[in-house]
Each structure stands twice: as structure tokens, then as C-alpha cells.
C-alpha positions as CSV (number, residue, x, y, z in Angstrom):
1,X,217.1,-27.5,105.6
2,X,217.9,-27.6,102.1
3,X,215.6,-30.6,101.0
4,X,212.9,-28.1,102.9
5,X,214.2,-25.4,101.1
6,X,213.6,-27.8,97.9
7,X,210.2,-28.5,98.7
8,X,209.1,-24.6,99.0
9,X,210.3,-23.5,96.0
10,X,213.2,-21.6,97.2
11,X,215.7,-22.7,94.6
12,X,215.3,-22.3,90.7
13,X,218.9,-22.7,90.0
14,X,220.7,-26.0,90.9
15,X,223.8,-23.8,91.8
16,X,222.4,-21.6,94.5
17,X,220.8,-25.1,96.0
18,X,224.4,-26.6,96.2
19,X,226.3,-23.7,97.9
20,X,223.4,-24.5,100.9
21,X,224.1,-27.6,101.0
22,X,228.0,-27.0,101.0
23,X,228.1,-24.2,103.5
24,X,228.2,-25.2,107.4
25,X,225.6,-22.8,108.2
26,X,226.2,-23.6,112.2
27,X,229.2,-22.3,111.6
28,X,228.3,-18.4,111.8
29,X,226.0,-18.7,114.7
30,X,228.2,-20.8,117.2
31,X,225.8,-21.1,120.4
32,X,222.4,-20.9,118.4
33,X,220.4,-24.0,118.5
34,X,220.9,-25.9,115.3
35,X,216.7,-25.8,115.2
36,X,217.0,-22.3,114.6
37,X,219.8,-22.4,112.5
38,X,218.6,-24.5,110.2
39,X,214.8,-23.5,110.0
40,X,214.7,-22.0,106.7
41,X,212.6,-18.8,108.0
42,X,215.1,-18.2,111.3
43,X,216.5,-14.7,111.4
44,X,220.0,-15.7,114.2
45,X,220.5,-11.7,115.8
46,X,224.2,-11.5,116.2
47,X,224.4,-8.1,117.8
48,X,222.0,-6.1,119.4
49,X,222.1,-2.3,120.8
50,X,221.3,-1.3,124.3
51,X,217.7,-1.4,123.6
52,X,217.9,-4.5,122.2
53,X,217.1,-3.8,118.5
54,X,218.7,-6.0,116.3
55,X,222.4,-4.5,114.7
56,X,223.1,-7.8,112.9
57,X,221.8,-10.9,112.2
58,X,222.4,-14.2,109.5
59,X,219.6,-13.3,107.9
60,X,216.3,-16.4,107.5
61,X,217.7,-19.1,104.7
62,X,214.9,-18.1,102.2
63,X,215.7,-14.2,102.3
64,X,219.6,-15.5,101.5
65,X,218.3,-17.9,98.4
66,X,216.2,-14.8,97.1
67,X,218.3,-12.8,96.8
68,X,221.4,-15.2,95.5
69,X,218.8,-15.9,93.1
70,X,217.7,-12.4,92.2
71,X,221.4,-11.8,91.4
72,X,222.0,-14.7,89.1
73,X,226.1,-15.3,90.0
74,X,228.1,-16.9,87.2
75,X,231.7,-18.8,87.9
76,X,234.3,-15.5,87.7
77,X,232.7,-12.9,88.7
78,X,233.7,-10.2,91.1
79,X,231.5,-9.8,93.9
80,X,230.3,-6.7,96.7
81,X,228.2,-8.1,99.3
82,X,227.7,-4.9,101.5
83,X,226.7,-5.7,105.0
84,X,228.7,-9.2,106.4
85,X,228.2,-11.8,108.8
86,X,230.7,-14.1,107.0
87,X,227.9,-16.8,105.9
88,X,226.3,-15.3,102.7
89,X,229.8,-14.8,101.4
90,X,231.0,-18.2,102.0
91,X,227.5,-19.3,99.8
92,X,229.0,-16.6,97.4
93,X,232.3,-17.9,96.9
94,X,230.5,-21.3,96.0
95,X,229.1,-19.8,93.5
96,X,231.9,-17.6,91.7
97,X,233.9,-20.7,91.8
98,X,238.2,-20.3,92.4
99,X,238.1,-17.5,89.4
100,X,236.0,-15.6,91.0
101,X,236.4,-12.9,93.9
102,X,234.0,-11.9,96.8
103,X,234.5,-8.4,99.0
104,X,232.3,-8.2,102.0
105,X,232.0,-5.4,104.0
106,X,230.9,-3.6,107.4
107,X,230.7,-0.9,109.3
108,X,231.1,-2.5,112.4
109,X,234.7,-3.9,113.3
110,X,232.8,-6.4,115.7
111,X,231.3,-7.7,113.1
112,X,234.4,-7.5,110.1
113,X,236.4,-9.3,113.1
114,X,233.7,-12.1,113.1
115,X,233.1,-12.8,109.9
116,X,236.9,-13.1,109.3
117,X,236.9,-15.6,112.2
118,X,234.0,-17.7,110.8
119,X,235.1,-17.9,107.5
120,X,238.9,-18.9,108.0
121,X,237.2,-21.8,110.4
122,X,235.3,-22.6,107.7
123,X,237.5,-23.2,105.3
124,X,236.7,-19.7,103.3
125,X,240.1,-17.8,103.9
126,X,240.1,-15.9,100.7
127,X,236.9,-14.1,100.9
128,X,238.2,-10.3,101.3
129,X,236.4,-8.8,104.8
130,X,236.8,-5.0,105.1
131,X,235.8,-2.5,107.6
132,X,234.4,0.4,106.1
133,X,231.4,2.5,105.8
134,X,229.4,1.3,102.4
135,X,228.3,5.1,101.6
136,X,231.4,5.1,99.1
137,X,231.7,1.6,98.3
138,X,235.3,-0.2,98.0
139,X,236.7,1.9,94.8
140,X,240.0,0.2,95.1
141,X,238.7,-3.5,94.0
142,X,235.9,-1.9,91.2
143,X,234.0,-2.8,89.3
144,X,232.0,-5.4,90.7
145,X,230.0,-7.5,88.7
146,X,227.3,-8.0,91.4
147,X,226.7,-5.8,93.8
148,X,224.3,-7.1,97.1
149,X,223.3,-5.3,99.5
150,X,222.5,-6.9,103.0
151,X,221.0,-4.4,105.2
152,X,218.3,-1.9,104.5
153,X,218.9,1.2,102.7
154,X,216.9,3.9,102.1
155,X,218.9,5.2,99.0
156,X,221.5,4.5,96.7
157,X,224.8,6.0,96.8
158,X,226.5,7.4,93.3
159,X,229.4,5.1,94.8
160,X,226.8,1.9,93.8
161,X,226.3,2.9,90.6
162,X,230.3,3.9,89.7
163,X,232.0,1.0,90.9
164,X,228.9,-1.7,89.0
165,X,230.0,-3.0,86.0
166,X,228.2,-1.8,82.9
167,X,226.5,-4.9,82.7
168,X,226.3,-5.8,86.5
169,X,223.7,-6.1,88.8
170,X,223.2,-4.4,91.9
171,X,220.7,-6.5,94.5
172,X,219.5,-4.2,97.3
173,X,216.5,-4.4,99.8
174,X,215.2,-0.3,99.5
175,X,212.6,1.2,101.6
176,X,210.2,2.9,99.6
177,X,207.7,5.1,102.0
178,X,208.3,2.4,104.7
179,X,207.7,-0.4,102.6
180,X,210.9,-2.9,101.7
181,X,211.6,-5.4,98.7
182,X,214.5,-6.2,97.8
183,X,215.1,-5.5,93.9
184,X,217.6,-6.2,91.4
185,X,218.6,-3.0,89.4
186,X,220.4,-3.1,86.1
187,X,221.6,-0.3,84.1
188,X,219.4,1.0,81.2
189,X,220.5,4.5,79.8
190,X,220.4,7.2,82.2
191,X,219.2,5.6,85.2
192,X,218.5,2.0,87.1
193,X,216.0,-0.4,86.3
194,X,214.3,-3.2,88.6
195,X,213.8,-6.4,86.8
196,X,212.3,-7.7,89.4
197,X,211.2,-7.4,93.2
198,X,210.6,-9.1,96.2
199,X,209.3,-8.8,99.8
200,X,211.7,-9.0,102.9
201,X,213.3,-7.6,105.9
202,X,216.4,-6.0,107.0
203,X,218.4,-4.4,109.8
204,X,218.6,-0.9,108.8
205,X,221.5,0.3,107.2
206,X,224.2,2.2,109.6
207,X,226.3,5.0,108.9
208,X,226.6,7.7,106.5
209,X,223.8,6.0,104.3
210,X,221.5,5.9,107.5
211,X,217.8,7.3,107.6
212,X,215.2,6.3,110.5
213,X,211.8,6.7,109.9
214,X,210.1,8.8,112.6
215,X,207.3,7.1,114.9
216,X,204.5,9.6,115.7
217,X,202.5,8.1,119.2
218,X,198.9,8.2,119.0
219,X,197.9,6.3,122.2
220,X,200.3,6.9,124.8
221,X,203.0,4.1,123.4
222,X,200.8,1.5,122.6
223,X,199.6,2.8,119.2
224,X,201.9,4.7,116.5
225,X,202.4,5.5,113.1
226,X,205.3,5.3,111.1
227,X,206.2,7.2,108.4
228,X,209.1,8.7,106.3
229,X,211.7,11.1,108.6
230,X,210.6,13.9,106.4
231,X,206.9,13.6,106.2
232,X,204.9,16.2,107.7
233,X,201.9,15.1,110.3
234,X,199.2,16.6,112.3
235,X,200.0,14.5,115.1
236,X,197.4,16.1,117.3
237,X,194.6,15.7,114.8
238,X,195.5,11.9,114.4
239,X,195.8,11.4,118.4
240,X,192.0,13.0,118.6
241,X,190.8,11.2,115.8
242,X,191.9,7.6,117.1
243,X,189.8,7.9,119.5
244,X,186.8,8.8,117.9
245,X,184.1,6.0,116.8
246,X,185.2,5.0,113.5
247,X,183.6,4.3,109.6
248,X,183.4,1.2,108.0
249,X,184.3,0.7,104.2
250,X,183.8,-2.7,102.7
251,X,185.5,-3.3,99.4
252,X,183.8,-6.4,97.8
253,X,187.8,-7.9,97.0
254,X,188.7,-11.4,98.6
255,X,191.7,-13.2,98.7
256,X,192.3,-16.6,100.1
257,X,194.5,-19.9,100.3
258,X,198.2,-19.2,99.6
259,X,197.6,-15.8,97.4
260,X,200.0,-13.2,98.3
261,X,199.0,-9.5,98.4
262,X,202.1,-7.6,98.8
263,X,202.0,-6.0,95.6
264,X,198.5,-4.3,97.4
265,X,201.0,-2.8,99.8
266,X,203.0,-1.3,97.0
267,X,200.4,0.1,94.4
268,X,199.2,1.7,97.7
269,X,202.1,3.2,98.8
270,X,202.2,4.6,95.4
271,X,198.7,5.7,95.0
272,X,198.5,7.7,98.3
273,X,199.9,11.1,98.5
274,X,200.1,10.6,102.5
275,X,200.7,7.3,103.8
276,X,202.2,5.4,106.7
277,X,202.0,2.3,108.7
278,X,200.0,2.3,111.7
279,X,201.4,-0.2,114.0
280,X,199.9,-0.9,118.0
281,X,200.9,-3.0,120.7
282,X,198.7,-6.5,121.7
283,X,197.0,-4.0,125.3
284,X,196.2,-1.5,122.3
285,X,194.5,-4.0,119.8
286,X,193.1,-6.1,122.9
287,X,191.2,-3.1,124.1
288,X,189.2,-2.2,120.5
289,X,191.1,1.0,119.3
290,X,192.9,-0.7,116.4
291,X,192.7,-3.8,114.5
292,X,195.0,-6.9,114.4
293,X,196.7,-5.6,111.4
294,X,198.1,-3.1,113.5
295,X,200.6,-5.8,115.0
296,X,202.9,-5.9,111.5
297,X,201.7,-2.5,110.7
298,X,198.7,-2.0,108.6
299,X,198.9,0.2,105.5
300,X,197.2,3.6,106.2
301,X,195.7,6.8,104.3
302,X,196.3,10.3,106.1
303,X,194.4,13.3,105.4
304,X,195.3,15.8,108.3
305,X,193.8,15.1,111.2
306,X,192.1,11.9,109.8
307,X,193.3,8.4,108.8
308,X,192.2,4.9,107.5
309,X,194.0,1.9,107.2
310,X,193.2,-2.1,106.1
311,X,192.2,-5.1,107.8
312,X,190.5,-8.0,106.9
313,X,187.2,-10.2,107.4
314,X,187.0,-13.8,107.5
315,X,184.6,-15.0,104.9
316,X,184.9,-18.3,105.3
317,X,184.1,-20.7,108.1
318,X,187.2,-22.5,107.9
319,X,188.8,-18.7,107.6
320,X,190.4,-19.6,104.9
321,X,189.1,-16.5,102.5
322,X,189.1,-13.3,103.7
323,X,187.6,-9.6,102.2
324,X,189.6,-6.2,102.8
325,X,187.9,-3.8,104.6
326,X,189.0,-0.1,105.5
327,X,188.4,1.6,108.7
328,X,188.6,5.5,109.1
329,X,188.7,7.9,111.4
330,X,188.8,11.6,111.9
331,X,186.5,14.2,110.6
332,X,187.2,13.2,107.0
333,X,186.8,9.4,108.0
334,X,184.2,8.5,105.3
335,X,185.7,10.5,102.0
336,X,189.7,8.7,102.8
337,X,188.0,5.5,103.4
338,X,185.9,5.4,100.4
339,X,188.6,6.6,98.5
340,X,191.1,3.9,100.3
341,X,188.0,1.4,99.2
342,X,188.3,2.3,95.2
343,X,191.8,2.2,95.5
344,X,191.9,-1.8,96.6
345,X,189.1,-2.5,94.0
346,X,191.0,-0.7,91.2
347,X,194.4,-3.0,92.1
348,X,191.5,-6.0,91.8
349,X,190.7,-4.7,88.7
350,X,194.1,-3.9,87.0
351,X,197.2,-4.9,88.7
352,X,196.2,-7.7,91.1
353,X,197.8,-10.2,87.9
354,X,199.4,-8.5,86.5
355,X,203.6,-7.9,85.5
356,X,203.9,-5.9,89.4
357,X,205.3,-2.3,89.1
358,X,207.9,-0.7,87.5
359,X,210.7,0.9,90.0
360,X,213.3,3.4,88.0
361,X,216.7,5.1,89.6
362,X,217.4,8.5,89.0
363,X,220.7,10.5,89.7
364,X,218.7,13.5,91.9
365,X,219.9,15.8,89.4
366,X,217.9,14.8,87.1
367,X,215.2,17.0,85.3
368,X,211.5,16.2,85.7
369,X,211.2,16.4,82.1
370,X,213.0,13.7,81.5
371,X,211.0,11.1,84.0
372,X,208.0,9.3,83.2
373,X,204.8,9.8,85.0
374,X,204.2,7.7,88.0
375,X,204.8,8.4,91.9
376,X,208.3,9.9,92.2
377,X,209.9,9.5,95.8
378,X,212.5,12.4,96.4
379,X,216.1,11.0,98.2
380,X,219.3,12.0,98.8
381,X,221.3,11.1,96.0
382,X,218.2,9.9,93.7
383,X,214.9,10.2,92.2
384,X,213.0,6.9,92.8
385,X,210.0,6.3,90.0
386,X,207.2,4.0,90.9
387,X,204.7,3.4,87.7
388,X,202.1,0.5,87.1
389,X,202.2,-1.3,83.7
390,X,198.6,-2.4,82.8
391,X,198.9,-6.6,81.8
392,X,198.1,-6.0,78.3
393,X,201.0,-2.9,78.3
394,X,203.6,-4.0,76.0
């Protein structure tokens, strides 16, 4: 795993390379084949509710290296990790060194119980596994120099920001209107700045700190659309217009080989005042009335009773190149298409190189006058600021 690991990139520091390689990663999945413990994209579900959703998992090798990465650990420091399982920890410890200290924490005492297991088996028996509900953080072993965050939030708790050292870090996968990454925040002035983002997936966050997004049906349950808990819909008006013979916008803008496009995802989710993920079963896009992008959800414009959303032409034989198209429908089909169209050639245009966006935290209380322009998303305990640098911005 780690010499495939290697080979892909995943490591750019030698230190977060040798905690992999130290770490018996089999043992904090005891019955899971070692294929799929070992294959550096395998997500190993742990615990699972009565409807089988996912309540915790070891979490794909790559997603772990990230984000070790992303928080740049040093020999000493003090440690967080919210969310356990017992295996990211153990890495953790590898890289604080014997000065350093690790906390992990859960909601669930399954879990807590677990991870203390694992890790005394493993020869980890210092590692500090609490039982508590992450909304207030573990004031009682503050500051932390790192903070990481293994489930998805939607928010982050004052508790985060008190108990980080000034100078710490704080890793955390955040949803942003349905859309995760998983960013590392440090402090500058007033507020929280990313210095740097990157895609991925989470169980969502339990407890206190909870927020589900709401999924509005459009086609019996084969075709929904997901969106923030609090967004208003005309649900009606979107079930009518699914149904309706659709527009087609082409947008001139291909991508091809290895290229990613997530950063699309984003400047989109900032540049739409209404947007969601529509997301359809296989029956659903076997039978016409959405496209394959559907399956992982595809990135959608609302306007009242009228939507458009993204998918994708091969342009290529070998379909190896492919051009964005948009597909709307609704009675106001062709204007949110067209404008979904100019907004994937303007991200050609000025953002598709360039330094990515800008994400700033905000204590809610603070006054609009004293945030920059850029789309602000409202939360619970902050004000979240997404803004797009031009390349040549200094």
C-alpha cells in the first residue's frame, strides 16, 4: 500500500510516508479483507445504522495522507483528532514523536471502546480516547496545536477556535452548500483563513454539531435534489418541470486526461444564488429523465420551478476528452441554462488555473461591514466567505 501510495503522489513529506508504513493498518478493521484494507482508495464501514448508512468507517488511505499532510505535524506537538477509529491517531502519534500528545475523541462509546481496544493491541497505549460530544471540544487538555477533524461538519464551533493554539492549525472537512473539502484554517486577525483545500468525503458529523441536508423527491424516489436544510424550494414546480422536454446548452469548454475539475464545483456553488445537487437512481437515468451525472450528484441551478444542471459529452473517440454541457428544464429552462453556460466559460476564462478560492471564518457576530465581498454562507456559530482571487491578484 505505501509503495502505491508513493507512486500516486500521496506523500510530500517523508514523515507522514513512515507513520504508513509503521502502522498495522489490519489492525483497526479485524475481519476486513486485507485487499480492502490495504487498497489505498478503501473506505472499511465500522458501524452502520438501521438503514445501513455508514456511522463510522477507517476512512480510504489517501483521504488519511491528505489530510496528515494538510496539517503539517511537527515532533511535540499536542494533538485533537475529533472523530476516532483508533488508526489515524496511532499514524499521529508517529508523527508527534514520545514528546508529543494525541486526544481523540467520539461521540459514540462503541466506537471510544474500540479504538481503545485497537490501539493498546497495537502497541499505542498512550493515545488519550475520550467519549464526548466534539460541539465543545476537550477544554481540559487545551490548546491544541493541531486540531483535525474526521467527520463532516457543517460549521465550526467557538470551542475549535478557543482551545487552537494561536499559531495552530485546525484541519476540517466543511460542507459548503453540499459540497465538501477538507481545508486547513489558520488564524489571521479576526477570523480563520484556508490555506489550502481539498476534495473528500465524510460520515456526517453527529451530535450537537449535527445538520442533514434535506432531499426534496422529484420522481417518486428515483430522482432527488439535495440541498441545504434551510433552503427554500418549489418542490412542485421542479417535480413538473422534470418531466418536461428539456434545453440544451453547449459551453465550448473541454477537459480531458487526468485534469481535475472540482474547483468547477466550487466557483459554482459560489456563483449561484440557488443551487443543489440533483442526484437519481440507475432505473431513473436508464429510462432518459436525468443524465449519468446524476449518479454522484450533478451540480444544479434553481430558479423556482425550473432547474439546470452539468453533464458531459465525449469528444473524443477514445473518450478521453470530454465538453460540459448544461441541460434545463422548467419554464425558465433556456435563460438558467445560458446563464449556467457563461458561468462554466467564465471559470475557463479566469479561475480554471488559477490559486483556487479564498474560504474565510467569521464569528456570526460579525458585522457585514467588516467582510469582504464574495458569497457569504450564513451558519450557526459563523459567517463562511467564499471569494475568487484572479491569477494575476497579488
Amino acid at each position: 500500500m505505501v509503495e502505491d501510495m508513493r507512486s500516486h503522489g500521496d506523500f510530500h513529506a517523508d514523515q507522514v510516508g513512515h507513520a504508513f508504513a509503521t502502522v498495522p493498518r489490519e489492525g483497526f478493521a479485524p475481519g476486513a479483507p486485507l485487499e480492502q484494507v490495504y487498497n489505498r482508495d478503501d473506505v472499511v464501514i465500522t458501524k452502520r445504522d438501521e438503514n445501513g448508512l455508514a456511522l463510522s468507517s477507517v476512512s480510504a488511505p489517501r483521504i488519511q495522507a491528505l489530510m496528515l499532510e494538510q496539517a503539517d505535524i511537527r515532533p511535540g506537538m499536542r494533538v485533537l483528532e475529533i472523530g476516532s477509529g483508533g488508526y489515524n491517531a496511532a499514524l499521529i502519534v508517529e508523527l508527534v514523536g514520545p514528546d508529543g500528545e494525541v486526544t481523540t475523541v467520539d461521540i459514540d462509546q462503541f466506537v471510544v471502546d474500540r479504538a481503545k481496544e485497537y490501539l493498546t493491541e497495537t502497541g499505542y497505549p498512550q493515545v488519550r480516547v475520550l467519549q464526548v460530544d466534539a460541539e465543545g471540544g476537550v477544554p481540559e487538555h487545551a490548546p491544541f496545536d493541531r486540531i483535525i477533524v474526521t467527520v463532516g461538519a457543517w460549521d465550526v464551533p467557538p470551542a475549535w477556535t478557543d482551545q487552537l493554539a494561536e499559531d495552530g492549525l485546525l484541519v476540517v472537512p466543511l460542507r459548503l452548500r453540499g459540497l465538501t473539502r477538507s481545508f486547513a484554517f489558520a488564524r489571521e486577525e479576526n477570523r480563520l483563513v484556508a490555506a489550502n483545500y481539498q476534495l473528500c468525503g465524510f460520515v456526517p458529523m453527529q451530535g450537537a454539531g449535527a445538520n442533514a441536508e434535506q432531499l426534496v423527491l422529484l420522481h417518486g424516489e428515483d430522482v432527488g435534489l439535495r440541498v441545504d436544510d434551510d433552503q427554500p424550494v418549489d418542490a412542485e414546480g421542479l417535480r413538473a418541470a422534470l418531466t418536461t422536454p428539456r434545453v440544451e446548452h453547449s459551453s465550448g469548454v473541454e477537459v480531458g486526461g487526468f485534469e481535475p475539475f472540482d474547483d468547477l464545483d466550487l466557483w459554482l456553488a459560489t456563483a449561484l444564488d440557488d443551487f443543489g445537487l440533483l442526484v437519481a437512481k440507475p432505473a431513473a437515468i436508464e429510462a432518459g429523465l436525468v443524465e449519468r451525472s446524476a449518479r454522484m450528484g450533478a451540480k444544479t441551478a434553481l430558479a423556482g420551478g425550473s432547474f439546470a444542471y452539468r453533464a458531459s459529452q465525449a469528444t473524443s473517440e477514445d473518450r478521453t476528452a470530454f465538453e460540459f454541457v448544461v441541460y434545463g428544464h422548467g419554464p425558465d429552462a433556456d435563460r438558467i441554462a445560458g446563464e449556467y453556460v457563461e458561468l462554466i466559460r467564465e471559470w475557463d476564462r479566469a479561475h480554471r488555473r488559477g490559486p483556487g478560492a479564498r474560504v474565510e471564518i467569521f464569528p456570526a457576530a460579525t458585522p457585514d461591514a467588516e467582510i469582504p465581498e464574495g458569497r457569504l454562507i450564513e451558519k450557526k456559530h459563523t459567517r463562511v466567505l467564499i471569494s475568487w482571487p484572479h491569477p494575476t491578484s497579488s
